[in-house]
C-alpha positions in Angstrom: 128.9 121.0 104.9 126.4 119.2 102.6 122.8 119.2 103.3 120.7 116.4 104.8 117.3 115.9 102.7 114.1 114.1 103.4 111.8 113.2 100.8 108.2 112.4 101.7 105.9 111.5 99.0 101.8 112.1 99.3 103.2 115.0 101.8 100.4 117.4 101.2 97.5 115.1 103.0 97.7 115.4 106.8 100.2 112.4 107.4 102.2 113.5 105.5 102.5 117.1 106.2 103.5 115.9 109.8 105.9 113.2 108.8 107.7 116.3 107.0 107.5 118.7 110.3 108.9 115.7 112.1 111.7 115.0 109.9 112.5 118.6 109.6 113.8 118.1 113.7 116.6 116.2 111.9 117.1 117.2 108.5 118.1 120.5 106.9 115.9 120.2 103.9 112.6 118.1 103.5 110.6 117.8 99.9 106.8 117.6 99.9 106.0 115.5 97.1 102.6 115.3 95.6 100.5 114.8 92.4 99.1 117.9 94.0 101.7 121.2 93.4 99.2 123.8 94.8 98.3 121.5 98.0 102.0 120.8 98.7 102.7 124.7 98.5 100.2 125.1 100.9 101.1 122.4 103.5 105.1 123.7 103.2 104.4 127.1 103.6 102.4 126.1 107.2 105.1 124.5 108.1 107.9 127.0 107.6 110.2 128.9 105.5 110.9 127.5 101.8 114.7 126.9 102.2 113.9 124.3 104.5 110.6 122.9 103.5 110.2 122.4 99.7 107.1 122.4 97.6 107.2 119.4 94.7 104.9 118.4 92.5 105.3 115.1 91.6 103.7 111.7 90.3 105.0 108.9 91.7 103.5 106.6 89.2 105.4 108.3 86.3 109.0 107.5 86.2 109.7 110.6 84.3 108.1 113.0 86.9 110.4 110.9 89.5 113.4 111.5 88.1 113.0 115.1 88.5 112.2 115.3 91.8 115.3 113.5 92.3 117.3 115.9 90.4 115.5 118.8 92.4 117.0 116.8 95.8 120.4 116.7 94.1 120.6 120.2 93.8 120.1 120.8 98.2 122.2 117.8 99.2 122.0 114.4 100.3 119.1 112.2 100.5 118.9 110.1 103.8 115.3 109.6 104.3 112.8 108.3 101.7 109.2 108.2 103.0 106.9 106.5 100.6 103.7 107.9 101.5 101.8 108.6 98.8 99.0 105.8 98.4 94.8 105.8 98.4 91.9 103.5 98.4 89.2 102.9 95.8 86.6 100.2 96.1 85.6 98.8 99.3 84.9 95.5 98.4 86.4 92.5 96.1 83.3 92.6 94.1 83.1 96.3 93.4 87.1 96.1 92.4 87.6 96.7 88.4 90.3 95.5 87.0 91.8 99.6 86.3 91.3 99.5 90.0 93.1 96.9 91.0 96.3 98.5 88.7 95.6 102.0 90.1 95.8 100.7 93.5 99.0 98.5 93.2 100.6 101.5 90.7 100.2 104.2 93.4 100.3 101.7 96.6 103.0 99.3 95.5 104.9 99.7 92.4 105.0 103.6 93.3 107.4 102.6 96.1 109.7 100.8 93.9 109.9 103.2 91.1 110.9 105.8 94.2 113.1 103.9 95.9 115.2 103.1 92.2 115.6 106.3 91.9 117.2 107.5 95.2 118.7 104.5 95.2 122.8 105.7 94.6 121.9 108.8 96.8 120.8 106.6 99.6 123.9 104.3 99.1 126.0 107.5 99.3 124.3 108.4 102.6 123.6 105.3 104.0 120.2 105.8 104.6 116.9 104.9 105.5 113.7 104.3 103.6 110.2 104.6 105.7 107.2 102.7 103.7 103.7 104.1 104.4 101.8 100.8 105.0 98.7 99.9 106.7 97.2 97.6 109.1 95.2 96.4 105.8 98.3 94.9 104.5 98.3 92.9 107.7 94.9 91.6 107.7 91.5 91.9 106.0 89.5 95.1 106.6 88.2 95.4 103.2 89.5 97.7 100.6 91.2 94.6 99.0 93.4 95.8 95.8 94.8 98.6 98.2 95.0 96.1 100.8 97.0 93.5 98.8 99.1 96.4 97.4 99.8 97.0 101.3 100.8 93.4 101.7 102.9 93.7 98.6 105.0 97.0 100.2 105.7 94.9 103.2 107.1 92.4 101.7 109.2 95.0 99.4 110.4 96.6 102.2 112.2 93.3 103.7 113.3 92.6 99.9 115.2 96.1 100.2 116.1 95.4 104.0 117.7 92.0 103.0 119.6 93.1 99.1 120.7 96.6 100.5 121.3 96.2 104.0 125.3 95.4 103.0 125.3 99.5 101.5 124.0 100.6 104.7 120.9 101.4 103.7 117.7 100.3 106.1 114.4 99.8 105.4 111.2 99.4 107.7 107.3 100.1 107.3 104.9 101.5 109.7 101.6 100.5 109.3 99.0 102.9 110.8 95.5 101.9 111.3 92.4 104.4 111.4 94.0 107.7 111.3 91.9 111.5 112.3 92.8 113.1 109.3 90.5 115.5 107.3 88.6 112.6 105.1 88.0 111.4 108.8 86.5 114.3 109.9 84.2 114.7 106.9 82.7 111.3 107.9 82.4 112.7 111.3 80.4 115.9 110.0 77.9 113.3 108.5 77.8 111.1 111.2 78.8 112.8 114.7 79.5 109.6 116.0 81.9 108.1 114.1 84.8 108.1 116.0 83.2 106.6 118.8 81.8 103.5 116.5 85.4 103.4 115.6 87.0 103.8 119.2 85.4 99.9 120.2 87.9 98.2 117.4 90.8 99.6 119.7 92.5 98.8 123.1 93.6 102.4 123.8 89.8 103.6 123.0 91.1 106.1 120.3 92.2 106.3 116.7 95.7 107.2 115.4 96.9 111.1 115.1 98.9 111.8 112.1 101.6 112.8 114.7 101.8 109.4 115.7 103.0 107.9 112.5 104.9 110.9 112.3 106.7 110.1 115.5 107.4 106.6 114.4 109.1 107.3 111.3 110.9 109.2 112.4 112.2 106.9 115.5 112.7 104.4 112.2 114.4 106.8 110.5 117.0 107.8 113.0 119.8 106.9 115.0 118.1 104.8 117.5 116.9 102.8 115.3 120.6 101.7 113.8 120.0 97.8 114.1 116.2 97.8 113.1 115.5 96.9 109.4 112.8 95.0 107.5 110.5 95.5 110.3 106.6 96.4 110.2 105.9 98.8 112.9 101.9 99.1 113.3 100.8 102.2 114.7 97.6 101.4 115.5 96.6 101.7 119.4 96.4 97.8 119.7 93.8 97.2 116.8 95.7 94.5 115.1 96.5 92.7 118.9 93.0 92.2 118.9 92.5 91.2 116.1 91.3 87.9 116.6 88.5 89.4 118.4 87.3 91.5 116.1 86.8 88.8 113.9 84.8 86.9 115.6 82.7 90.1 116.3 82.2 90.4 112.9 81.5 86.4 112.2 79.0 87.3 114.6 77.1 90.4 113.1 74.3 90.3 111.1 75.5 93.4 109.3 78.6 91.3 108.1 
């Protein structure tokens, strides 16, 4: 019987070592894919034994460095899931935004996405699969960060374009977009300022911040069975930020800090 594969790009920062745990509940094989080779050796050897989770360095920016990750997943069976995941922010504002910025952030963030999803494209035909975009609540609405952010907001909209041309193969596609998320850069902030996450708990309805768990959770609903009839969705995973988000721009209108 072949196997079922999961690739997860960016998989050895926090969310993405636990969308690859989480997948593992329903694939035989998931790749950790990152620029990083050491770091996703690390994060697949925490999470169990090297037939199942498998270590891959890769950039998802080069097309060459692509295509053999895909070759790697050929040789363990059939892809089902793509999780673009990879992605990072520079500058915080428009003004402090260079022009190799803005193309780092959309090559990693957006074109990154495309160039992955090519690639796996005939072994997600084969499988009728599902591909899982990484997005953000910045995509949805201005938090600052604004060449990731409109990278963001370009993946969203790629991931209807793929919902709407590939849906007749079979294939689904849907975002999640998480919001503030505790992961390890999180926690740095937090050693600096103890505070932090209790600035950040005011933004959000369910008075806490996002676990890497949680987007984990979500793909994985997204990328399953019971989620057959769901494609070219957004998904925020975001414990209500972006329902009030009306609110917390007037807050901010209001601030002198603004």
């Amino acid at each position: 019987m072949t196997q079922s594969a999961a690739i997860v790009t960016g998989a050895a920062g926090d969310i993405g070592a636990a969308i690859a745990a989480r997948l593992a509940d329903d694939h035989d094989v998931v790749f950790l894919a990152d620029i990083d080779a050491a770091a996703a050796a690390a994060a697949a050897s925490k999470l169990g034994p090297a037939n199942r989770f498998v270590a891959a360095g890769c950039d998802v920016t080069s097309e060459a460095s692509i295509a053999a990750l895909v070759g790697r997943a050929a040789g363990a069976g059939v892809v089902r899931t793509l999780v673009n995941n990879a992605g990072a922010a520079r500058a915080t504002s428009l003004h402090e935004t260079t022009p190799e910025i803005w193309r780092a952030d959309n090559a990693l963030n957006l074109e990154a996405a495309f160039l992955c999803f090519r690639a796996f494209e005939p072994m997600l035909k084969a499988s009728k699969g599902s591909v899982v975009n990484i997005a953000s609540v910045n995509g949805m609405h201005v938090f600052g960060h604004p060449a990731y952010s409109a990278a963001k907001a370009g993946l969203l909209h790629f991931t209807r374009l793929v919902a709407v041309e590939y849906g007749k193969f079979g294939i689904r596609s849907n975002a999640v977009a998480p919001g503030t998320v505790k992961t390890q850069a999180w926690e740095a902030r937090a050693s600096a300022n103890p505070n932090v996450f209790e600035e950040a708990r005011r933004w959000y309805p369910l008075q806490r911040v996002v676990d890497p768990r949680d987007v984990a959770n979500a793909v994985a609903f997204l990328a399953g069975p019971l989620a057959a009839a769901i494609t070219g969705v957004c998904l925020p995973v975001d414990c209500g930020l972006t329902a009030g988000q009306a609110e917390l721009a007037r807050t901010f209108s209001q601030s002198e800090h603004y």
